[in-house]
Residue frames relative to the residue before (quaternion, step in Angstrom):
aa qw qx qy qz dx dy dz
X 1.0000 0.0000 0.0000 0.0000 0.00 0.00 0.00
X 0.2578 -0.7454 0.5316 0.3088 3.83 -0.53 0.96
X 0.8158 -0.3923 0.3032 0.2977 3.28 -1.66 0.77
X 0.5315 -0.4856 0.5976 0.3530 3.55 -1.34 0.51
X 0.2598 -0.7050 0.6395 0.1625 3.75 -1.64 0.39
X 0.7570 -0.3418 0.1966 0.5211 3.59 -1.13 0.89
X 0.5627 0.7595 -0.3153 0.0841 3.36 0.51 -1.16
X 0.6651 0.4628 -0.0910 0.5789 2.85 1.84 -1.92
X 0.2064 -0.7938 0.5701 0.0483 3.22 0.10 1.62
X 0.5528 -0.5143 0.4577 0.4695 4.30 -1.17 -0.28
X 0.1019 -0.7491 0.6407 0.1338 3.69 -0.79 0.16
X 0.4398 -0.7244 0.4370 0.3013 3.13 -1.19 1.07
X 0.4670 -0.7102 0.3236 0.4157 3.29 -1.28 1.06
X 0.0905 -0.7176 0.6850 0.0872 3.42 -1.81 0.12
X 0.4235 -0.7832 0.3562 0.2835 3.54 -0.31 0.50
X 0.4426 0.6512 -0.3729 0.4910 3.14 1.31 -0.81
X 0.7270 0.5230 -0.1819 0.4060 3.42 0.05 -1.80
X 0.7411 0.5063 -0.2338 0.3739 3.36 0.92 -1.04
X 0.4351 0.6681 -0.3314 0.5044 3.42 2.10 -0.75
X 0.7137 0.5398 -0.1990 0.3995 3.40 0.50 -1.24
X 0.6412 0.5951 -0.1765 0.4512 3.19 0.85 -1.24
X 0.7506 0.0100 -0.1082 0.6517 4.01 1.55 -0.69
X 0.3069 0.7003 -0.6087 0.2119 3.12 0.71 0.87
X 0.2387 -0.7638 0.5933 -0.0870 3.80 -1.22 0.65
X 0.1908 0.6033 -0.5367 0.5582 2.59 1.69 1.47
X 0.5774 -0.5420 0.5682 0.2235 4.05 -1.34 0.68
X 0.7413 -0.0437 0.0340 0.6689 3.67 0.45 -1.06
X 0.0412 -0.7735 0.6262 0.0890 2.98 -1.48 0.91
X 0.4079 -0.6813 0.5675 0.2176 3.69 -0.93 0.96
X 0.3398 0.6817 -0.6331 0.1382 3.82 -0.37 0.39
X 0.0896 0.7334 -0.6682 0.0873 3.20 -1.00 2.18
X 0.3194 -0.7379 0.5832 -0.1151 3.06 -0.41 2.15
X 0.4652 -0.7431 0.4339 0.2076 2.92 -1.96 0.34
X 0.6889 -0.4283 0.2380 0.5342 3.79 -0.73 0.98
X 0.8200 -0.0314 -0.0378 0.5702 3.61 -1.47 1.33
X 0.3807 0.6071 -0.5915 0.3696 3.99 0.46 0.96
X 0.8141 -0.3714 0.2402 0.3764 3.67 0.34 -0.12
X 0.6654 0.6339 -0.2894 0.2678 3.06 0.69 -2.10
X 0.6349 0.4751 -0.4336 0.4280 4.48 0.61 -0.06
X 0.6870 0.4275 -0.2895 0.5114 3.28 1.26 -0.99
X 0.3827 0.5939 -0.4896 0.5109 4.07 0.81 0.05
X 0.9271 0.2470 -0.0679 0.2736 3.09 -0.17 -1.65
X 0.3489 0.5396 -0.4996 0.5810 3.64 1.94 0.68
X 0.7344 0.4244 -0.3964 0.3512 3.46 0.44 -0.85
X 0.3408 0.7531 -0.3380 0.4499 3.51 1.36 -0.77
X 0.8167 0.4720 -0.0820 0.3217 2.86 -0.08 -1.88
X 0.6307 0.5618 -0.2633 0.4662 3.75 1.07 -1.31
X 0.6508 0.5086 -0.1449 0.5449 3.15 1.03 -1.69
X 0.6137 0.2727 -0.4621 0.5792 4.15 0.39 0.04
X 0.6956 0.5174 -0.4025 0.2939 3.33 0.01 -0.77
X 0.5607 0.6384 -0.1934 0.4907 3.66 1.64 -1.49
X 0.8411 0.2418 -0.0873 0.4759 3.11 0.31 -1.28
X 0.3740 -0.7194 0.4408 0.3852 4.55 1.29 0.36
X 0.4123 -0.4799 0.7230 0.2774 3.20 -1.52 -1.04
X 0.5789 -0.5148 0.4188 0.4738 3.61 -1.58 0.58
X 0.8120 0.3592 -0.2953 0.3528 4.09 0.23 0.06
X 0.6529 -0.5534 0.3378 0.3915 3.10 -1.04 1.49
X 0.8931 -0.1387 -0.0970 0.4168 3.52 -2.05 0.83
X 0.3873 -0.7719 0.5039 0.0122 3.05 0.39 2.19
X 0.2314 0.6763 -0.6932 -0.0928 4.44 -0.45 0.04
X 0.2257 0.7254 -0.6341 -0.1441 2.71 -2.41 0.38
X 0.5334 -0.7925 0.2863 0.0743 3.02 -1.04 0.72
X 0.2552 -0.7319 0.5784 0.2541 4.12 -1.14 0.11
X 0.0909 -0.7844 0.6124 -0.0373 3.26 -0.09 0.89
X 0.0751 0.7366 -0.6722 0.0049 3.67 -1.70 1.14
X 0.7900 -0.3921 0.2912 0.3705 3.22 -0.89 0.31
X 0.8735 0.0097 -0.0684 0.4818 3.34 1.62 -0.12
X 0.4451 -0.5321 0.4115 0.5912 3.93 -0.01 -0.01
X 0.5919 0.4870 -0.3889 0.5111 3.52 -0.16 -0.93
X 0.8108 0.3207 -0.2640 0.4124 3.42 -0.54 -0.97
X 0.7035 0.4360 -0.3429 0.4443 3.76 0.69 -0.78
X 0.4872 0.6652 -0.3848 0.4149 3.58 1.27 -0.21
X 0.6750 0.5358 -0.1749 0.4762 3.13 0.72 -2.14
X 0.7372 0.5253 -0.2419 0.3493 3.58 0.77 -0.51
X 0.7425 0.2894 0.0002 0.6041 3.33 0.59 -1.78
X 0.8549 0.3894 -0.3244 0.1108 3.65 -0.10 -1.48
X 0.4184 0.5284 -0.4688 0.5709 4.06 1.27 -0.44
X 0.6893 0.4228 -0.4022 0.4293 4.17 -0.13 -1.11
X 0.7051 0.4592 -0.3888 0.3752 3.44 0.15 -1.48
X 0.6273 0.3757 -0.3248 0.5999 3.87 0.26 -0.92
X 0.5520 0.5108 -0.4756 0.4564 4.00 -0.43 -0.35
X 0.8634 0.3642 -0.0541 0.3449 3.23 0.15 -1.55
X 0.6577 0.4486 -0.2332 0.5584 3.86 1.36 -0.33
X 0.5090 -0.7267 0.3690 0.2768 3.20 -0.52 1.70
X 0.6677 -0.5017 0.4119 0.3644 3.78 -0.98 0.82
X 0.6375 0.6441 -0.2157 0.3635 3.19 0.66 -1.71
X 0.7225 0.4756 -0.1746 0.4705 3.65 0.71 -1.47
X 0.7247 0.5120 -0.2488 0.3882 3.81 1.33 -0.82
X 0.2672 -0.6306 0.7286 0.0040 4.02 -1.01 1.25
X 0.8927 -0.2486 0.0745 0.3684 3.72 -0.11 -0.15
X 0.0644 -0.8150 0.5743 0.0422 3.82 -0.75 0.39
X 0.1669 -0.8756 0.4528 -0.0204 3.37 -0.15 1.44
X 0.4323 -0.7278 0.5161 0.1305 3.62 0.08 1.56
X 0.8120 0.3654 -0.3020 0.3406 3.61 0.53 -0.52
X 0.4896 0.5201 -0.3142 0.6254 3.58 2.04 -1.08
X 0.2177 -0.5553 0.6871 0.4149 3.73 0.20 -1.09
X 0.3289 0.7884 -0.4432 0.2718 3.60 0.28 0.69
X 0.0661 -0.7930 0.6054 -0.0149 3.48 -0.69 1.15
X 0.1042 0.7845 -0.6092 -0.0511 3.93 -0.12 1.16
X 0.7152 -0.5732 0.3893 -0.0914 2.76 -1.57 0.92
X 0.0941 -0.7218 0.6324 0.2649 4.42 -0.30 -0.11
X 0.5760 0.3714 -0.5653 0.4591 3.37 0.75 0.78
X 0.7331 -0.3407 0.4226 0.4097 3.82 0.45 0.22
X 0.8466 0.3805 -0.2417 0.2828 3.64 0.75 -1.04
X 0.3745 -0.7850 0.4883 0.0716 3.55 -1.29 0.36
X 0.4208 -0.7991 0.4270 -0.0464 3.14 -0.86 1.52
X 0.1132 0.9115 -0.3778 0.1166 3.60 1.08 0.55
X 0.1246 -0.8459 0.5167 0.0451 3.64 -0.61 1.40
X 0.1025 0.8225 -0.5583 0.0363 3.85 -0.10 1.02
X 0.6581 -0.3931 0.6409 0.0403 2.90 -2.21 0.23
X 0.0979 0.8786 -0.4670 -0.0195 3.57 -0.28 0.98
X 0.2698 0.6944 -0.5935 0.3044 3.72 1.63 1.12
X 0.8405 0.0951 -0.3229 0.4245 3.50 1.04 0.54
X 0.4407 -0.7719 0.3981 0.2268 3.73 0.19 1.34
X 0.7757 0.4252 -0.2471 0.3956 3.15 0.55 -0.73
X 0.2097 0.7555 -0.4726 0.4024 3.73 1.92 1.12
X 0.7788 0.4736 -0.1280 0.3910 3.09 1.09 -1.78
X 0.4653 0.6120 -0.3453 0.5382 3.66 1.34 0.00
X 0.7146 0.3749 -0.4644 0.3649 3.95 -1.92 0.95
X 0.7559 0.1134 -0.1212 0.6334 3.54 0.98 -0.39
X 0.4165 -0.6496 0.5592 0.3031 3.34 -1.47 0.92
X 0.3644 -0.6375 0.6595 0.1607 3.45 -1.65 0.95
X 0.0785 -0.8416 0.4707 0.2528 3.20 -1.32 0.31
X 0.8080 -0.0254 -0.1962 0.5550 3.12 1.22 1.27
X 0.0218 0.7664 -0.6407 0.0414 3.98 -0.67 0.56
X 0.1436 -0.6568 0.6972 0.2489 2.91 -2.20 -0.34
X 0.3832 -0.6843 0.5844 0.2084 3.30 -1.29 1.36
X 0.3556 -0.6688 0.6528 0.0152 3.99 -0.58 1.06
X 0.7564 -0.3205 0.0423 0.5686 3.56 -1.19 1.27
X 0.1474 -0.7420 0.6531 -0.0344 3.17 -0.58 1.97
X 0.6001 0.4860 -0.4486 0.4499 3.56 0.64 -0.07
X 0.6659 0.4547 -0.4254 0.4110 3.44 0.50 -0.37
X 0.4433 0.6692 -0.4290 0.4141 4.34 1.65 -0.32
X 0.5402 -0.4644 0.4849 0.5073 3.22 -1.53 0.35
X 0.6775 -0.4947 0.4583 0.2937 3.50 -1.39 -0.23
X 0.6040 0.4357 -0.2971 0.5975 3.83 1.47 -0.84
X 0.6607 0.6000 -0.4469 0.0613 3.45 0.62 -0.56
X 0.4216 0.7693 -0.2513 0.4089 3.37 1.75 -0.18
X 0.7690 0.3407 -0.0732 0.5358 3.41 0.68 -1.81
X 0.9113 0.0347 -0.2097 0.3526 3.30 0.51 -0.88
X 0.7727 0.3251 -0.3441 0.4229 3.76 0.82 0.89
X 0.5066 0.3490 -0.4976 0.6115 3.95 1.39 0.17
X 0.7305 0.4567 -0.3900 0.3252 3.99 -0.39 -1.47
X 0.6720 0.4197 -0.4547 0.4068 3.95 0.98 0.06
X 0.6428 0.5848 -0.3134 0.3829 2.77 0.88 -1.43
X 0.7055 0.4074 -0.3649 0.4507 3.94 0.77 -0.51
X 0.0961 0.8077 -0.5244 0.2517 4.29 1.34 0.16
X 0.9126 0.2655 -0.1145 0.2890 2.69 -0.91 -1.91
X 0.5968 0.5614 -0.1666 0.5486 3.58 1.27 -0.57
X 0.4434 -0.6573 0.5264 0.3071 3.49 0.48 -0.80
X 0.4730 0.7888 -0.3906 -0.0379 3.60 0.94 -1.22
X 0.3130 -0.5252 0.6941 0.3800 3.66 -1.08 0.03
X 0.2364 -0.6189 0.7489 0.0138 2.94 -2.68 0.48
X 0.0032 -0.7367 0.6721 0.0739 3.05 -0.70 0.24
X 0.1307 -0.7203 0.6807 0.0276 3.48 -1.59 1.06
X 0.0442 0.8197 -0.5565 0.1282 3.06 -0.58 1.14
X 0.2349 0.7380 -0.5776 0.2580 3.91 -0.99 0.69
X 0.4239 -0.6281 0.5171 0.3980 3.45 -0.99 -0.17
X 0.7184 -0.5556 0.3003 0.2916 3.48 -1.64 0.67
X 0.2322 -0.7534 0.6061 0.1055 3.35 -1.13 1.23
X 0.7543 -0.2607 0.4425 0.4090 3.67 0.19 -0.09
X 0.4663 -0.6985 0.3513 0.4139 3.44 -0.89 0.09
X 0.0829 -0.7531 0.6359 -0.1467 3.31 -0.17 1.71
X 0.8067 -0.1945 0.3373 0.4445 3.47 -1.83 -0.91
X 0.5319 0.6320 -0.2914 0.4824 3.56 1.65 -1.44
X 0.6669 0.6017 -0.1273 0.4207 3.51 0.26 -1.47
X 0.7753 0.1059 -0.2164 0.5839 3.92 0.66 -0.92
X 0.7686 0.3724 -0.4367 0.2824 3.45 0.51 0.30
X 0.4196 0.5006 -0.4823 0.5838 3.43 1.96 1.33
X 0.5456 0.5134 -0.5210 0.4090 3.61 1.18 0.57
X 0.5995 0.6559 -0.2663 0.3736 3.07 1.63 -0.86
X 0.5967 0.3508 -0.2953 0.6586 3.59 0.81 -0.97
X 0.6340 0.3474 -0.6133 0.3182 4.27 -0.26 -0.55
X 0.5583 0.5451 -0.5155 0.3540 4.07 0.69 -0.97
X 0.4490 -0.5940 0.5779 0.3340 3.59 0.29 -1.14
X 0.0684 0.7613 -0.6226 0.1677 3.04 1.07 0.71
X 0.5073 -0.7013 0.4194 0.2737 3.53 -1.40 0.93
X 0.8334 0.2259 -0.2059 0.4604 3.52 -0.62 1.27
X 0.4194 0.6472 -0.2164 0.5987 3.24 2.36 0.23
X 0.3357 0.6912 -0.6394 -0.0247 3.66 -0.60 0.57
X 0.4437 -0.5443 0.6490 0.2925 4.21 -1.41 0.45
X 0.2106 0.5960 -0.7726 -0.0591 3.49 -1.81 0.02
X 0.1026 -0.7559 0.6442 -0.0551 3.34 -1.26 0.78
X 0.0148 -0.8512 0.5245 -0.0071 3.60 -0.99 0.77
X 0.2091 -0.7949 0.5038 0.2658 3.69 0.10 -0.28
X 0.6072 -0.6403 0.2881 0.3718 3.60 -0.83 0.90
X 0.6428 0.6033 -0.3278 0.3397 3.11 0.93 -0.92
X 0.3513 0.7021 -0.4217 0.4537 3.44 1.59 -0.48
X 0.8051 0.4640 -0.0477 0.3663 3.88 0.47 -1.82
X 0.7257 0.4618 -0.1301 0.4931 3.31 0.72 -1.93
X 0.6523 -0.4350 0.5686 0.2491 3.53 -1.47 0.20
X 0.3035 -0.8565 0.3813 0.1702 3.24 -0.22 1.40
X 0.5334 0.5862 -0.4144 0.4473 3.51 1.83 0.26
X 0.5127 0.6741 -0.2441 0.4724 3.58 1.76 -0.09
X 0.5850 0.4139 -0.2239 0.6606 3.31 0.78 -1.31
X 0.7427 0.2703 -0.4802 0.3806 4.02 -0.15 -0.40
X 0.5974 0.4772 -0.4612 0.4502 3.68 0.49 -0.66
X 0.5222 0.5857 -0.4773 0.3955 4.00 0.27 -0.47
C-alpha cells in the first residue's frame, strides 16, 4: 500500500470518533457537532474504500451533498490532496472523478437532484449535511442504488430538528440490524476557548 500524503494530518483522539471510524455497521448515523470532525472521518473513510476496492470489479464510491457546488467545496481539493499520487490514472475536473489502478472510483456529487446517484451500482458513499437532502433521497434513489452491491452509507451532518435526519438516528439508536448512531459534540474537538467565544 503506498504511503499516506501530508494531507493525513493526526487527529486528536476521541473515542466516540474512534467507534465510528471501525465501526462495521453498513449505515452509519453520525450527527456531530459543527467543525467536530465527522467530514474529515469520512474523507478518510472514503480514500481507504476507494484504496483498498470491494469484492467487485471497478469498485465506485461516492461524497454526496446537498449540492454539486457544495459537495465540491467540501470533499473534492481534500479528496485528491489526500490519495497517494502513485494510486491515481486519471482525475476528471468535470465528473469530479478520481480513477484509480485498482479499477476504483471516487465520485463527487450533488444531491439537488437524487436521481444523479441512480444507473450504476455504488459500492459505498457518504451523504454530507443529510438534513439539509430532500427527504426521498435516501429510500428512493441512494438505498437502491447501493442493492445490487451491498454498499454501506453513511449520513452524517449536524441535527436539524425532527426531520428525515432525526428518524433515521432513531433508527440506528434502536439497533436496527446493520444500523449503528455516533454522536459527539464540538466541544468534545474544538478548543474550549473557541466554543466559549461562539
Amino acid at each position: 500500500m503506498a504511503g499516506l500524503t501530508d494531507r493525513w494530518t493526526t487527529l486528536r483522539p476521541h473515542a466516540t470518533q474512534q467507534a465510528y471510524r471501525t465501526s462495521s455497521a453498513r449505515f452509519n448515523v453520525v450527527p456531530a457537532g459543527r467543525r467536530s470532525g465527522k467530514t474529515e472521518l469520512a474523507k478518510r473513510k472514503l480514500v481507504r474504500a476507494a484504496l483498498y476496492g470491494s469484492d467487485f470489479d471497478r469498485p465506485r464510491f461516492f461524497a454526496a451533498a446537498p449540492t454539486r457546488d457544495q459537495a465540491k467545496r467540501i470533499y473534492w481539493t481534500d479528496l485528491k490532496a489526500m490519495m497517494p499520487r502513485e494510486y491515481i490514472t486519471d482525475i476528471s475536473e468535470t465528473e469530479l472523478r478520481i480513477s484509480l489502478v485498482t479499477g476504483a472510483e471516487l465520485w463527487v456529487v450533488g444531491l439537488d437532484k437524487p436521481e444523479r446517484i441512480e444507473g450504476s451500482p455504488w459500492d459505498g458513499g457518504v451523504l454530507d449535511e443529510y438534513g439539509n437532502m430532500k427527504a426521498k433521497a435516501w429510500p428512493e434513489n441512494v438505498r437502491p442504488a447501493l442493492a445490487d452491491r451491498h454498499g454501506w452509507c453513511d449520513m452524517i451532518g449536524v441535527p436539524e430538528g425532527r426531520n428525515h435526519y432525526w428518524n433515521l438516528w432513531q433508527t440506528a439508536r434502536a439497533g436496527a440490524e446493520g444500523w449503528a448512531g455516533y454522536h459527539w459534540k464540538s466541544a468534545d474537538i474544538l478548543d474550549a476557548a473557541e466554543v466559549e467565544a461562539a
